[in-house]
C-alpha positions as a printed Julia matrix, in Angstrom:
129×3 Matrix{Float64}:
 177.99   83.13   42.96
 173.9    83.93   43.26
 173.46   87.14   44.53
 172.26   87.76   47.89
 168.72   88.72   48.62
 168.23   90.47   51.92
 164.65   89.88   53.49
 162.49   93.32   53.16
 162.63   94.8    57.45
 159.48   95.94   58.46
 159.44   99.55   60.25
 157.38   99.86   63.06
 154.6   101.89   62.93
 154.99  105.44   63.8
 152.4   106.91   66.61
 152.21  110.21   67.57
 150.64  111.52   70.79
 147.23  113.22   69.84
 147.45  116.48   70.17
 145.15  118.81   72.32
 144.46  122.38   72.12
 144.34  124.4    75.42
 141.23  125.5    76.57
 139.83  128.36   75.13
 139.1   131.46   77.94
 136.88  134.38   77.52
 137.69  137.37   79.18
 134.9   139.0    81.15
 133.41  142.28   79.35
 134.88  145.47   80.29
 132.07  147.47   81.36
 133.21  148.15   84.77
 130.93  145.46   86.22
 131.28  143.3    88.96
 132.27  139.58   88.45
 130.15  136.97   89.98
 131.06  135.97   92.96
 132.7   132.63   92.9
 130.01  129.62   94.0
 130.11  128.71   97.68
 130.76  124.79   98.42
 127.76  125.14  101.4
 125.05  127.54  101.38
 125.23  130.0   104.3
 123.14  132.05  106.24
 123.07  135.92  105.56
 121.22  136.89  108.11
 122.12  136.67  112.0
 120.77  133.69  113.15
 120.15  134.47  116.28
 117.15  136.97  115.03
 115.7   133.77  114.56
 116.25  132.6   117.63
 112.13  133.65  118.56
 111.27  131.81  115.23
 113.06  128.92  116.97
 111.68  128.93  119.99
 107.94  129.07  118.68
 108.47  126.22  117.0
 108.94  124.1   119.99
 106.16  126.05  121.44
 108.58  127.69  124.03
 107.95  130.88  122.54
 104.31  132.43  123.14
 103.21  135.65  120.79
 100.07  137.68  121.11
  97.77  137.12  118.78
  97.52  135.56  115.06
  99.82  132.76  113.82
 102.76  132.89  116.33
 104.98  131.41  112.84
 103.81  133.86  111.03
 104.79  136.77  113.6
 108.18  135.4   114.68
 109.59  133.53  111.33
 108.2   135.11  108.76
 109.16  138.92  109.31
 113.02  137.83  109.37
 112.96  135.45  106.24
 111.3   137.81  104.11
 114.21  138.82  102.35
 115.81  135.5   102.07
 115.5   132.94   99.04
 114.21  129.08  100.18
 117.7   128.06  100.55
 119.26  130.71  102.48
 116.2   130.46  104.67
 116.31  126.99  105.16
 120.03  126.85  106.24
 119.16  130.09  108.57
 116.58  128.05  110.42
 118.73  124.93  110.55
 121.37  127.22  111.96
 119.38  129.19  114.88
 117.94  125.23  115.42
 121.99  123.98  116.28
 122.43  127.61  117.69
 120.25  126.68  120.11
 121.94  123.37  120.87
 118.11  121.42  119.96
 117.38  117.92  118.19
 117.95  118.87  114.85
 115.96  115.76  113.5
 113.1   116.78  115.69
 113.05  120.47  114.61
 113.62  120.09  111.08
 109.84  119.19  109.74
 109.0   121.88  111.68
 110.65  124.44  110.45
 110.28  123.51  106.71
 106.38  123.62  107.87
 106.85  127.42  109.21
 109.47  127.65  105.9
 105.98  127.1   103.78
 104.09  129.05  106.32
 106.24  132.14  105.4
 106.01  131.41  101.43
 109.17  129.77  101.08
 109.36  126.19   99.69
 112.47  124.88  101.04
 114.41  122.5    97.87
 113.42  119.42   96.82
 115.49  117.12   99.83
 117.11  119.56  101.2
 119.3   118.7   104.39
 120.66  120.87  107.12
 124.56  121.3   106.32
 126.89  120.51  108.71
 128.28  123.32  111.11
């Protein structure tokens, strides 16, 4: 009898899932400082808007003040303090505070924003209350 020859079986191939390392995480230095604060989604206002309710109402020219650039005197005292964004969103705020047409005030007060020194951000809208 001729022996018996068995056909070679092929093994599949074996795959392993890749493997992935967790992500690293450095602890803040211990120095006894303050974290960051963690970023907003919307910028906010951090100053009452209703100090620039004035500011507001010069720019629709309901406002009247005494002498010099009424902008100047009524908007540019309060945002002072504030970076371009915050001072855009302030004004956009006191401009819906005041129930107005956004879309009507809003070239106007980036003008006064660049009247005061502040260059509001390259297409910047007014954020949604």
């Amino acid at each position: 009898m001729p022996p018996v020859i068995v056909p070679p079986i092929p093994t599949p191939p074996v795959i392993s899932p890749p493997i992935t390392n967790p992500p690293v995480t450095i602890p803040p230095p211990s120095g006894g400082g303050s974290s960051p604060a963690p970023p907003t989604s919307q910028p906010t206002c951090p100053v009452n808007a209703l100090k620039l309710g004035l500011c507001v109402d010069v720019l629709g020219g309901l406002g009247h003040i005494g002498l010099g650039n009424p902008v100047e005197n009524a908007c540019c005292p309060v945002l002072g303090g504030l970076l371009e964004l915050e001072a855009a969103v302030c004004l956009c705020t006191a401009i819906r505070l005041k129930l107005l047409n956004i879309n009507i005030f809003i070239p106007l007060a980036l003008q006064a924003l660049i009247t005061c020194g502040k260059n509001p951000p390259p297409g910047f809208i007014c954020p949604l209350l």
